[in-house]
C-alpha positions as CSV (number, residue, x, y, z in Angstrom):
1,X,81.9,-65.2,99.2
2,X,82.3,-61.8,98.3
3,X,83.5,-58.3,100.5
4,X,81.9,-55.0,100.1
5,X,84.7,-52.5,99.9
6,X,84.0,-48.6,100.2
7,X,85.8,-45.4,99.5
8,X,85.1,-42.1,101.7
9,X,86.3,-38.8,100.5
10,X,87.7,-36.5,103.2
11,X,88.5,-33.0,103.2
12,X,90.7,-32.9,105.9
13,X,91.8,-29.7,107.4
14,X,95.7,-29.0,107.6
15,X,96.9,-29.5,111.4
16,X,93.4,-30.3,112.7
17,X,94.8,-34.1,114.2
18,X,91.3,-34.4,116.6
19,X,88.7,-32.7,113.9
20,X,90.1,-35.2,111.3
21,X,90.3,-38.4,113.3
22,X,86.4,-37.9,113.8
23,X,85.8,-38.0,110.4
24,X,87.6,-41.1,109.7
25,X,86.2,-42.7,112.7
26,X,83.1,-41.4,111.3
27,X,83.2,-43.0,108.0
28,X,84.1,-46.7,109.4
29,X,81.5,-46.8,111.9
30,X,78.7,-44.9,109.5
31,X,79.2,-46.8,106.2
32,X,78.2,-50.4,106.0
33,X,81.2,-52.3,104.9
34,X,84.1,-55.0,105.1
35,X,86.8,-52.5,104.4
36,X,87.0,-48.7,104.2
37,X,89.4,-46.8,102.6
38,X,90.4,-43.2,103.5
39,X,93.0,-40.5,101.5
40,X,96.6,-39.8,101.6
41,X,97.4,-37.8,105.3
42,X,93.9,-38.1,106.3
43,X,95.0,-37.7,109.7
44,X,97.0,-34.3,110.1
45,X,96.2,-33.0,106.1
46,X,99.4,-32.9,103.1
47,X,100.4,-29.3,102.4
48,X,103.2,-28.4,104.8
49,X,105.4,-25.7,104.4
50,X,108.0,-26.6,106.6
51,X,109.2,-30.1,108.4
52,X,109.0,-28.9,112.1
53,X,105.0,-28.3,111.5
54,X,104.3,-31.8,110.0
55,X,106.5,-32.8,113.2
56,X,104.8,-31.4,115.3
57,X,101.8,-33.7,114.8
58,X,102.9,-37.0,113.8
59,X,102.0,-39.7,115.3
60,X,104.1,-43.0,116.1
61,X,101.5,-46.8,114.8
62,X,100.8,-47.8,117.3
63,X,99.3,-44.4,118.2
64,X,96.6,-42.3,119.7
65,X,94.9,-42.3,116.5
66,X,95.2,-46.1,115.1
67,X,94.3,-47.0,118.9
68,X,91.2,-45.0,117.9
69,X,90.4,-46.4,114.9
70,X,91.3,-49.8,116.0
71,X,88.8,-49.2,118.7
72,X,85.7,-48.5,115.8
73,X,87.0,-51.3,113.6
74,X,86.6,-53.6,116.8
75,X,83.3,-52.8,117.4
76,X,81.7,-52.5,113.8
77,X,83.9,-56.0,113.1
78,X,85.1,-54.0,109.8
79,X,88.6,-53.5,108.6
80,X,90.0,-49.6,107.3
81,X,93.3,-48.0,105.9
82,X,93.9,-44.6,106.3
83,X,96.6,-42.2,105.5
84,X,99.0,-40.3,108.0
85,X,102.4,-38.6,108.8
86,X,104.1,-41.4,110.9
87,X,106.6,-40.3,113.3
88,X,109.6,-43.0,114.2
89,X,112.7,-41.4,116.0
90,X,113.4,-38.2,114.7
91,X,112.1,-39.5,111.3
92,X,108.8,-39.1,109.7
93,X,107.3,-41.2,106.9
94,X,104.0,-40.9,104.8
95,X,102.5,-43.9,106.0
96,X,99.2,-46.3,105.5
97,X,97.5,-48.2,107.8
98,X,96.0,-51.2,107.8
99,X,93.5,-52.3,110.9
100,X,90.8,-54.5,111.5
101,X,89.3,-55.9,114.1
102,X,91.8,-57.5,116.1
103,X,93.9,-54.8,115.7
104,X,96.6,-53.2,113.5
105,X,97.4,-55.7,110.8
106,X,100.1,-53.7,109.2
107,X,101.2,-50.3,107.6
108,X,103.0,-48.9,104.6
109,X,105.3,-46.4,104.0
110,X,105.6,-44.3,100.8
111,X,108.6,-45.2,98.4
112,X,108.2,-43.3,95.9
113,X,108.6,-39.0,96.8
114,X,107.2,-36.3,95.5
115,X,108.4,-32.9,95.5
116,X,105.3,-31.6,96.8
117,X,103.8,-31.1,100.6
118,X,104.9,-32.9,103.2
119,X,106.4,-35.5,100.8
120,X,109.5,-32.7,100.6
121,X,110.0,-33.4,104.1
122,X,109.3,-37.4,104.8
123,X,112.0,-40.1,104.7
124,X,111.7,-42.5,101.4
125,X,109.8,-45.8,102.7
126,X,111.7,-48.5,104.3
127,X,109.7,-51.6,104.7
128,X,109.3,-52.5,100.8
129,X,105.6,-53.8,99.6
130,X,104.4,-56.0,101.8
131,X,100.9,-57.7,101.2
132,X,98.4,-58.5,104.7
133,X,96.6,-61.7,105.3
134,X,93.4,-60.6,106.4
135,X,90.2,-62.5,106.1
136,X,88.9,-60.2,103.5
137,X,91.8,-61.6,101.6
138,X,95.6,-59.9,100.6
139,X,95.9,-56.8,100.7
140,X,98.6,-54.5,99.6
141,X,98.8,-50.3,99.9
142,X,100.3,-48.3,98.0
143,X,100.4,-44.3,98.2
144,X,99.4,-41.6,95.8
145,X,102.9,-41.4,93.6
146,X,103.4,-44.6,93.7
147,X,101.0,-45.7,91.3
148,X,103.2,-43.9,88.8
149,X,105.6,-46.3,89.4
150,X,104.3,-49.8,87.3
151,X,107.4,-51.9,89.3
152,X,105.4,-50.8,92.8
153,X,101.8,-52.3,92.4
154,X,103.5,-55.7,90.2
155,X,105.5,-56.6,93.4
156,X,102.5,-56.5,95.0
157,X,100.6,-58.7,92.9
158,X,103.9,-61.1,92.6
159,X,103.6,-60.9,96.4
160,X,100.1,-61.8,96.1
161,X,98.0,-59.3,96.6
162,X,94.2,-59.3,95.4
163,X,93.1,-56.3,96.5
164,X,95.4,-53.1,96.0
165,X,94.3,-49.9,98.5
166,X,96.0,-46.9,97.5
167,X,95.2,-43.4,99.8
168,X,95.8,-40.6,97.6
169,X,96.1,-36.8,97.6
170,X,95.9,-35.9,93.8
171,X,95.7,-32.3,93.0
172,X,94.0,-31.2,90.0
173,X,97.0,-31.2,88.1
174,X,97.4,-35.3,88.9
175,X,94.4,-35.4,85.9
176,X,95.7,-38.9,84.4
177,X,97.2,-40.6,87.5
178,X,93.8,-40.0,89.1
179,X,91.6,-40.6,86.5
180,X,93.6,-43.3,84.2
181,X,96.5,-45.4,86.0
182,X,94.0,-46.9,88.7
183,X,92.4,-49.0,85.4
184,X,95.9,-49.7,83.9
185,X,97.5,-51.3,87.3
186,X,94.1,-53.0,88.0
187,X,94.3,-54.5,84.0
188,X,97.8,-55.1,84.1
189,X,98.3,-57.0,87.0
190,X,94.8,-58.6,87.4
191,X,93.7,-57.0,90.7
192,X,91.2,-55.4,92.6
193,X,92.6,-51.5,92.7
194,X,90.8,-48.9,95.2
195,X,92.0,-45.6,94.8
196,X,91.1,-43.0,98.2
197,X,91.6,-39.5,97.0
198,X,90.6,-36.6,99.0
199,X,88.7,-33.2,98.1
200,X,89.1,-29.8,98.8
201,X,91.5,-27.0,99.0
202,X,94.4,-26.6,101.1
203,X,97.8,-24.9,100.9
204,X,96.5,-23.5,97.4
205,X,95.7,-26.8,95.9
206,X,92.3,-28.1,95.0
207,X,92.2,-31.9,95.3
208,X,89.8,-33.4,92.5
209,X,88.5,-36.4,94.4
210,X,87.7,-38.7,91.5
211,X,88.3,-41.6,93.5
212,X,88.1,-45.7,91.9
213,X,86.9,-49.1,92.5
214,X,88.5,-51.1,89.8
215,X,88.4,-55.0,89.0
216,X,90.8,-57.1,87.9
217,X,90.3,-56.7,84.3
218,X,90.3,-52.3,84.7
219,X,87.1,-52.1,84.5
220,X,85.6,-49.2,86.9
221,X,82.7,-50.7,88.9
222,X,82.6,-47.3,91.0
223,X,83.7,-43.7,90.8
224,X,83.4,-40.1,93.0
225,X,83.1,-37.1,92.1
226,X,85.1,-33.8,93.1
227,X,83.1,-33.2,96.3
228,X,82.9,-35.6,99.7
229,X,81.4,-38.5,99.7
230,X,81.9,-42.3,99.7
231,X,81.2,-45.0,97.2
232,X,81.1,-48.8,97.5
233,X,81.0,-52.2,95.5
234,X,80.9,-56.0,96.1
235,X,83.4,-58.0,94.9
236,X,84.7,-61.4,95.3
237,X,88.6,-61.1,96.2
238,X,89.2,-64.7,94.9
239,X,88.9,-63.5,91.2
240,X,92.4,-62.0,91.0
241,X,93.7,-65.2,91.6
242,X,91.9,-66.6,88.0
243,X,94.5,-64.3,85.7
244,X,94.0,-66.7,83.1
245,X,91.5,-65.0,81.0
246,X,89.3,-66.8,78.4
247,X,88.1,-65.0,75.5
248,X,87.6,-68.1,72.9
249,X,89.0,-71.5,74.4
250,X,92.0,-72.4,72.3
251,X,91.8,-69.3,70.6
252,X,92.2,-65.9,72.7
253,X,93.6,-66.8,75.9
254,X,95.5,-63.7,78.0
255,X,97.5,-64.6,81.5
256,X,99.6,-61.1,82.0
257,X,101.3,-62.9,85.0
258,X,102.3,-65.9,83.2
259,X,103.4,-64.6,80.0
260,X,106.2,-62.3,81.6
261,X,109.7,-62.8,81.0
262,X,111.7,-61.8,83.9
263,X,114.8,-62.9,82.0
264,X,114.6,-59.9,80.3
265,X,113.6,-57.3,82.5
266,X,117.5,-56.6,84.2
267,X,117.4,-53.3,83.1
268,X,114.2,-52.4,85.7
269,X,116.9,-53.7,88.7
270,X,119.8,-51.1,87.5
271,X,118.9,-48.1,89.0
272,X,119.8,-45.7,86.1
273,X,118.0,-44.4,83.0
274,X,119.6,-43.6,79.7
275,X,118.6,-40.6,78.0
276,X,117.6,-38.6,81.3
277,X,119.0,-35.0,81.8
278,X,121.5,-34.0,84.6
279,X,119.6,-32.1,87.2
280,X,120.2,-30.8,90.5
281,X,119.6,-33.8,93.4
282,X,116.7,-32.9,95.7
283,X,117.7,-31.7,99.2
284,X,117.8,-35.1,101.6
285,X,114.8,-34.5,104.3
């Protein structure tokens, strides 16, 4: 039985925590679906100058705003994700959320950094890639950058995952992670890849929206525009599970999951890179 998934483009305004948690409440109670997906920092907005100001309005999960959301996704019976700065301590990660009708499921923090907004500012993510139960099916989150990172959305899929939600903030300069990677991690790990990325201008950089429903062979079944608005497509979750794919029995058979050879791949586990110039380490947040 297949789940209707949808994608809302926000424009969410920088520091505006009540004005934007309307919109995403919004969205999951105004769209007809089994599970909406909202952008990177959908909550408080991406392009801080300085740490205390994203500080100053991040939220711990479980929060005023995922109680709020929780509280829609109850009602309509639908699952969301959404993206916000997560405060934990006197940390503060980029985080995603998970929820659905019983209540948070799980959330995500961003691995993978950025120098850019408030990634400059976050702590690296500390709770790996995990993939959700959910009766929609397994669901793993990812963040913006980390789809530029091929080792990110194939634990996932080793992990299980059939459906890959990945809240994004790509600026107009972000022209092939936005518009080409979601196909290439959908193909190359036979999933179901759902790219949120918002619109706008903030801080002096225009988003470009252009955000994807992909299947599990990187096919795009639906795409936004640059301006707000949502999109939506049916799909049946169990399909990512099939990666054996038959072109001529016997003949032209692809499986990209079995036909890996871990044995090989040491070199991904190392940590270093030959080749790559010395440069200056980034300041630690």
């Amino acid at each position: 039985m297949g789940i209707t998934v949808a994608v809302m483009q926000t424009d969410p305004k920088l520091g505006d925590v009540e004005g934007n948690l309307e919109d995403i409440v919004d969205a999951v109670q105004r769209i007809s679906c089994d599970l909406m997906v909202l952008p990177e920092c959908a909550l408080q907005g991406y392009g801080y100058d300085q740490p205390r100001e994203a500080g100053a309005i991040a939220q711990p999960v479980p929060g005023p705003a995922t109680e709020a959301v929780a509280d829609v996704c109850r009602r309509m019976k639908r699952h969301a994700v959404f993206g916000m700065i997560e405060s934990d301590g006197d940390r503060y990660y980029n985080t995603a959320v998970l929820i659905g009708p019983d209540g948070i499921v799980g959330k995500y923090r961003k691995m993978h950094l950025p120098f850019l907004g408030v990634d400059r500012f976050t702590w690296p993510g500390d709770l790996g890639f995990p993939v959700f139960e959910t009766p929609l099916g397994r669901i793993g989150l990812l963040i913006c950058f980390d789809l530029s990172f091929p080792e990110a959305a194939r634990a996932l899929k080793l992990g299980g995952a059939q459906i890959i939600c990945v809240p994004t903030n790509w600026p107009e300069a972000a022209e092939v992670s936005c518009v080409h990677a979601p196909m290439v991690r959908a193909q190359e790990n036979h999933v179901w890849l759902v790219t949120a990325n918002r619109v706008g201008t903030e801080a002096g950089t225009t988003f470009r929206g252009e955000s994807r429903i992909c299947d599990p062979d990187g096919r795009i079944l639906e795409e936004s525009g640059w301006g707000m608005g949502s999109i939506s497509a049916e799909f049946e979750p169990l399909d990512a599970d099939r990666n054996r794919i038959v072109i001529r029995p016997g003949e032209y058979e692809i499986d990209r999951i079995m036909s890996r050879r871990p044995d090989h791949y040491g070199a991904l586990s190392e940590g270093t890179s030959r080749g790559t110039l010395e440069q200056d380490p980034a300041p630690a947040p």
